[in-house]
N, C-alpha and C positions, 0 to 999 in steps of 0.2 A: 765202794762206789766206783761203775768204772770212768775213768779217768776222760776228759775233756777232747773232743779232736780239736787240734790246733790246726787251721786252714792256712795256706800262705797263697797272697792273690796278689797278679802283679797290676798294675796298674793299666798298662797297655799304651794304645798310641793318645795322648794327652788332648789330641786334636777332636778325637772319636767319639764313640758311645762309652769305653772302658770305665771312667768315675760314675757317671750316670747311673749305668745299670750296676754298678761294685754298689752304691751307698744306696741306692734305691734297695737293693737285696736286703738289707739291713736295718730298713725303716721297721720293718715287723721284729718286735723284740724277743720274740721265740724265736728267730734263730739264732739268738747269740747262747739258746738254751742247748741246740744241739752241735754248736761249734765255738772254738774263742777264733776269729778272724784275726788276721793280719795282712793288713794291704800295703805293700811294695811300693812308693810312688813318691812323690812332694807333695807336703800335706799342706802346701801354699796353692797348687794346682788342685788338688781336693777342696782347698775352701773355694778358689773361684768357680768351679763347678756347681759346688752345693749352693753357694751363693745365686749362682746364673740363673739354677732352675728351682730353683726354692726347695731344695730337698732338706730336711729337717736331721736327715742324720748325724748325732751328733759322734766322732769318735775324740780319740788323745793320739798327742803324737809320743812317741815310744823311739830310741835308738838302734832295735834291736828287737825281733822275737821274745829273747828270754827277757824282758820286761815287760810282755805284751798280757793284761791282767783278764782271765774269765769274765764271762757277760758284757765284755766292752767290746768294740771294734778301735782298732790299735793304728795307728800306719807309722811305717818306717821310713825315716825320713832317706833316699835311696840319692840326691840329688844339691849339688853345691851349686849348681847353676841356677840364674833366674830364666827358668822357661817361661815362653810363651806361650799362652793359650790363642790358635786363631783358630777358631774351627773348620771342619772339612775341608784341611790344607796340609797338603804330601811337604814336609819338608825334613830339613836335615836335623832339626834338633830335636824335633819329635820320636823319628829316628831315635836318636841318642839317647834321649832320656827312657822311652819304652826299653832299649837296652840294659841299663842303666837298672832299672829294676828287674828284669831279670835276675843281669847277675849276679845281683843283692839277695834272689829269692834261692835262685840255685844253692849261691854258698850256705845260709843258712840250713836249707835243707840237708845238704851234706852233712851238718855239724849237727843235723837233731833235733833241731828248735821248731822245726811243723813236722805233723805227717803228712799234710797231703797238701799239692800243688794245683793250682787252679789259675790259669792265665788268660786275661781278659784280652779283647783284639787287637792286636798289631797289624801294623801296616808293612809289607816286605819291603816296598819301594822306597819310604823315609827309611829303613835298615841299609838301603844299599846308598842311599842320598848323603846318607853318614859317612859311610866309608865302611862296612859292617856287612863280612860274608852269611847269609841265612841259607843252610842250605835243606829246609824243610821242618815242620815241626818235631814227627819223629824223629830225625838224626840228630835235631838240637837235643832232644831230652835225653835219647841215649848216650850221646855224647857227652852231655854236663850230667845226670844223675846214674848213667849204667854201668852195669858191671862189665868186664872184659868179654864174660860167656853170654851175653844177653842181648835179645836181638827185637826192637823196638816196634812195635805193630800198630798198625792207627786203627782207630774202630768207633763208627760213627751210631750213637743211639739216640731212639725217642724211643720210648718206651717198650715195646718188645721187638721193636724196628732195630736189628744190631747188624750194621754192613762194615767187614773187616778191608783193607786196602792194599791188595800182595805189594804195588810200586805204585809210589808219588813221587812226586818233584823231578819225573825222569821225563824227557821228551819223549813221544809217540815215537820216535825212527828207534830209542831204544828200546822201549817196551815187550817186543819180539826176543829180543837175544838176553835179555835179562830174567825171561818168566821161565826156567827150567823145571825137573822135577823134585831138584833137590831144596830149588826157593821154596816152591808151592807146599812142598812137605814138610816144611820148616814152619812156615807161616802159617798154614792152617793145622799144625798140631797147637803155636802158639797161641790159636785163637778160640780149640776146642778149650784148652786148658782157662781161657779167659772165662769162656761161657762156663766151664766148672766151677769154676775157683771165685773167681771175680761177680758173677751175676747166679751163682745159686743154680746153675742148672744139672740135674746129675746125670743126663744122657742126652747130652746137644747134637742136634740135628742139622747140618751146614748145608746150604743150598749154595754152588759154587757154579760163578760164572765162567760163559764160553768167548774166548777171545775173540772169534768173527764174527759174521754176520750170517745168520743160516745155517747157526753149527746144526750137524748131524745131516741136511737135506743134501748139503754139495761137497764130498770128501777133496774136489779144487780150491777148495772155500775150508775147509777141515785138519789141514795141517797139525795147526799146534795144538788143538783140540783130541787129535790122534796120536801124536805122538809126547808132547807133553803132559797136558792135563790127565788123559785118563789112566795114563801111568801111573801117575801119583794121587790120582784119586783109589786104585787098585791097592799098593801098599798101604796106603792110610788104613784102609779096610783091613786089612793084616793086624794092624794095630788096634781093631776096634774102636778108630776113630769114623763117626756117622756122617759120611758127606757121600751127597750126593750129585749128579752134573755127567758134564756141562749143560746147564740151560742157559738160554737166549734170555737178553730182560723182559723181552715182551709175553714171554713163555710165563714169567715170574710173573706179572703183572695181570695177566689173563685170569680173571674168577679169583684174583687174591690171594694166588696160589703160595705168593712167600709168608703168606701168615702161617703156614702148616713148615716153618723152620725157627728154628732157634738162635740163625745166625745166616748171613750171606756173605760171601766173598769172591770179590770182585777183582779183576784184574790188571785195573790202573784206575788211577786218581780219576779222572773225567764220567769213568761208568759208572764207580760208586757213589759219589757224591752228587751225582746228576738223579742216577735213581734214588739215592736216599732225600735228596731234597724234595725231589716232586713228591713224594710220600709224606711229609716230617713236616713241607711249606716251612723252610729256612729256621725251623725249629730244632732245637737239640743239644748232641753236647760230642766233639770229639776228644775220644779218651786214647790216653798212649799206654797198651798194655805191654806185657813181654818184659819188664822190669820191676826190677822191688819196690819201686819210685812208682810213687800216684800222681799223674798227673791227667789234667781235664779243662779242656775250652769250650764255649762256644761254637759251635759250629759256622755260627752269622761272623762278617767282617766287621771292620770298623764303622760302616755305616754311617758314612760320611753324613750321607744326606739327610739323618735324623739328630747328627752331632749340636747340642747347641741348645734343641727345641722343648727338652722337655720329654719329648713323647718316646722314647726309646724303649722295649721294653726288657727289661732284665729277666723274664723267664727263663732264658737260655745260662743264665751265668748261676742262677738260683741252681737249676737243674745240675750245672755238672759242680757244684758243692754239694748236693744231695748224693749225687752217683761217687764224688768221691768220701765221702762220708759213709756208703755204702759197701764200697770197697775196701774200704779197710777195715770198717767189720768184721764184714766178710771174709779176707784173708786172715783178721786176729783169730775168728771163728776155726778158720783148718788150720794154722799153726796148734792151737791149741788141742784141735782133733786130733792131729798127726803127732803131739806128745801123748797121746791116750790112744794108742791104738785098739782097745776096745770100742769106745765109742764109732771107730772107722766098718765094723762091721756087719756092714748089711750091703744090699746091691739092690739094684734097678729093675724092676719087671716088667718095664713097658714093652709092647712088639710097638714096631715102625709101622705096621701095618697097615692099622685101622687110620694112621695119620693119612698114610701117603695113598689110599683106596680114594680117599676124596679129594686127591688133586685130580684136577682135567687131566685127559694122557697128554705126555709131551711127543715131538716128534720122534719117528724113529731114531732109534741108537740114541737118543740123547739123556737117558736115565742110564748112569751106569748099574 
């Protein structure tokens, strides 16, 4: 029988939506069929939640992962302090305690006791109220779960909506001097290899954005697009990595043209997340690929303004437990291939063709 995914969920910021939607997820007793849960947090701030809003979930409190028992939802008690609960309120111990189970969840992880990581929403501002440097959620994960050689990718889904993110948490003035050809070649080989590996796809398709406004129409306007991007969209081709660009989003957006990819990558945190939202309607799940380590949020914040009411909805928290239950499947599935090298041999017969005949043309020069 194959063996149980162990889920590890942190609690989040104590003020927010984070308990609501964790025990709400868990009201339906078939998922504890497809995972053994274990949530990160104070199982004193978990009761005043469930209590607040009548949510019926019942779990045990557990010291630790490795006493965390199949079909039960478990929480670890992460927290020697009496927090307080005040709802949609930025402060300093919220901060701390959201911390506070992280760190609880990382170490465990390290040591084995979950495979897959799933963190419900924190607030950056109580992290920094605390005294607590965040300097993004990729760097956090590759930093506490990566290897030396591995280089952390953010990658935002709802369903076959998958927009990867070259640079976050950078300012606009650096954006420019940070997006070279050697980042962009890095990152979107890291991303093909997701859409391989991680989501089942055997010939992914990248539709890759253009950093200005009007790429292709005004070469004044075209710099980085000419000199960066299509550089490295040219060797990726070498590679028989499928990416296409520079397109404009509106170009993307026109006739629905990004349903005809497998994946899109975007050039800074603001473009991707702004077009994957208007798509997604604040719906979905950011997943950290480019490491051995599974991990997967929410895409939505703390959600101050639903904190307290009841009415929050955990679809999003559900969703990236599904995706990361998916993914390790998923990669159990090619480790196991990749010791069977017979099973690895076959290949992909699709032409690009017939895909890309039915997009609208884009503007000149802007298909490479």
């Amino acid at each position: 029988m194959e063996n149980i995914i162990r889920i590890g969920i942190t609690q989040g910021d104590i003020n927010g939506v984070g308990w609501e939607v964790a025990l709400k997820s868990f009201q339906d007793v078939t998922m504890l069929e497809l995972c053994t849960p274990i949530i990160y947090g104070s199982p004193k701030v978990a009761t005043y939640h469930r209590k607040t809003m009548d949510i019926q979930t019942p779990f045990s409190i557990v010291n630790s992962a490795a006493e965390a028992e199949d079909e039960v939802l478990s929480v670890v008690n992460c927290s020697d302090d009496e927090a307080k609960v005040e709802f949609a309120k930025t402060d300093a111990e919220a901060g701390k305690a959201a911390w506070n189970a992280m760190q609880r969840a990382f170490e465990e992880y390290r040591d084995g006791l979950t495979d897959v990581l799933v963190m419900a929403p924190f607030n950056e501002l109580s992290l920094k109220q605390a005294g607590i440097e965040y300097c993004g959620l990729a760097n956090l994960i590759q930093q506490e779960l990566g290897e030396s050689d591995e280089v952390a990718l953010s990658v935002l889904v709802k369903d076959d909506l998958r927009v990867a993110l070259a640079t976050e948490n950078v300012p606009m003035k650096n954006v420019v001097t940070m997006l070279t050809p050697e980042l962009l070649k890095e990152k979107i080989a890291i991303f093909n290899q997701s859409l391989k590996v991680d989501f089942g796809i055997d010939a992914p398709r990248i539709a890759v954005l253009s950093l200005n406004p009007t790429s292709g129409m005004n070469d004044a306007l075209n710099q980085e697009e000419l000199e960066v991007i299509k550089p490295a969209l040219e060797e990726l081709a070498v590679q028989r990595i499928i990416c296409y660009g520079p397109y404009s989003v509106d170009f993307l957006l026109e006739t629905r043209n990004f349903t005809h990819f497998d994946g899109i990558f975007a050039m800074y945190y603001d473009q991707g997340m702004g077009l994957f939202k208007a798509l997604s309607m604040n719906e979905g799940v950011r997943f950290v690929t480019g490491l051995s380590a599974i991990c997967a949020t929410p895409v939505h914040g703390v959600e101050y303004e639903l904190a307290g009411k009841g009415i929050a909805d955990e679809s999003s928290l559900r969703s990236a437990i599904y995706l990361g239950i998916d993914v390790y499947r998923n990669r159990t599935r090619e480790e196991e291939a990749l010791m069977n090298p017979l099973r690895k041999q076959y290949y992909d017969k699709r032409d690009d063709s017939d895909k890309l005949k039915q997009m609208a043309e884009p503007e000149e020069d802007t298909l490479l």
